[in-house]
N, C-alpha and C positions, 0 to 999 in steps of 0.2 A: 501486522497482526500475527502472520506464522512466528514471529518472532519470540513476542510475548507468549504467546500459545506453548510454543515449543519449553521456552524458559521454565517456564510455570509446571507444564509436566513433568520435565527432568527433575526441578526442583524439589517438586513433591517426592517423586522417586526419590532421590537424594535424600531428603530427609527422615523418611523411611527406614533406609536402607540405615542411615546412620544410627535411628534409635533400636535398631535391633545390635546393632554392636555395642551398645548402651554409652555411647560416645554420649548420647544425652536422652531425656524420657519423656513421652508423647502419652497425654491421657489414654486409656483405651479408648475412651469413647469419642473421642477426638480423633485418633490410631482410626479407629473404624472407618469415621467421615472420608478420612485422607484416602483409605483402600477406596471406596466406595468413589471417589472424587477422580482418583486415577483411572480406574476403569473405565467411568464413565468418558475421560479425556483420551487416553490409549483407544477407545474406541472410534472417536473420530480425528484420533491425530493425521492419520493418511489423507483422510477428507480431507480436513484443512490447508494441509501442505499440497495435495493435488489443486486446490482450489486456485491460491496462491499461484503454485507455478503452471498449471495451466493458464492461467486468467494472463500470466507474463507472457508466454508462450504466445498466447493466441492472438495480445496486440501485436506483438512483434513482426506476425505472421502476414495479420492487417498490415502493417505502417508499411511492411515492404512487399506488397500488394499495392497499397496506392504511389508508393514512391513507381515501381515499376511502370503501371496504367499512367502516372503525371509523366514518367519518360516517354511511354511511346507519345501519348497528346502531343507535347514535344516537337518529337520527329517530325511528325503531321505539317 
């Protein structure tokens, strides 16, 4: 998901960025949408990429929490 997400933003940016060097032309009203569309994704980009890597993080955290408690059992 942070993938696409990420993809999708830059994208947009990208093509933005490109239709103002008139590399090629974007409706205004359409121009608009895109401003309006990025904002609105720049605004939870951090969200989604914290979600993502926290959500990795925190199994991780898990698996070797129970790998650890499965060692001492173990011992026992």
């Amino acid at each position: 998901m942070p993938l696409s997400y990420n993809v999708g933003f830059f994208g947009i940016l990208a093509a933005l960025i490109a239709s103002m060097g008139q590399a090629f032309t974007i409706q205004p009203a359409f121009k608009d949408t895109l401003i309006l569309l990025l904002g609105v994704m720049a605004s939870e980009l951090k969200n989604v990429n914290a979600f993502w890597v926290g959500l990795s993080y925190g199994s991780k955290q898990k698996a070797d929490t129970l790998a650890q408690a499965m060692a001492e059992i173990g011992r026992r």
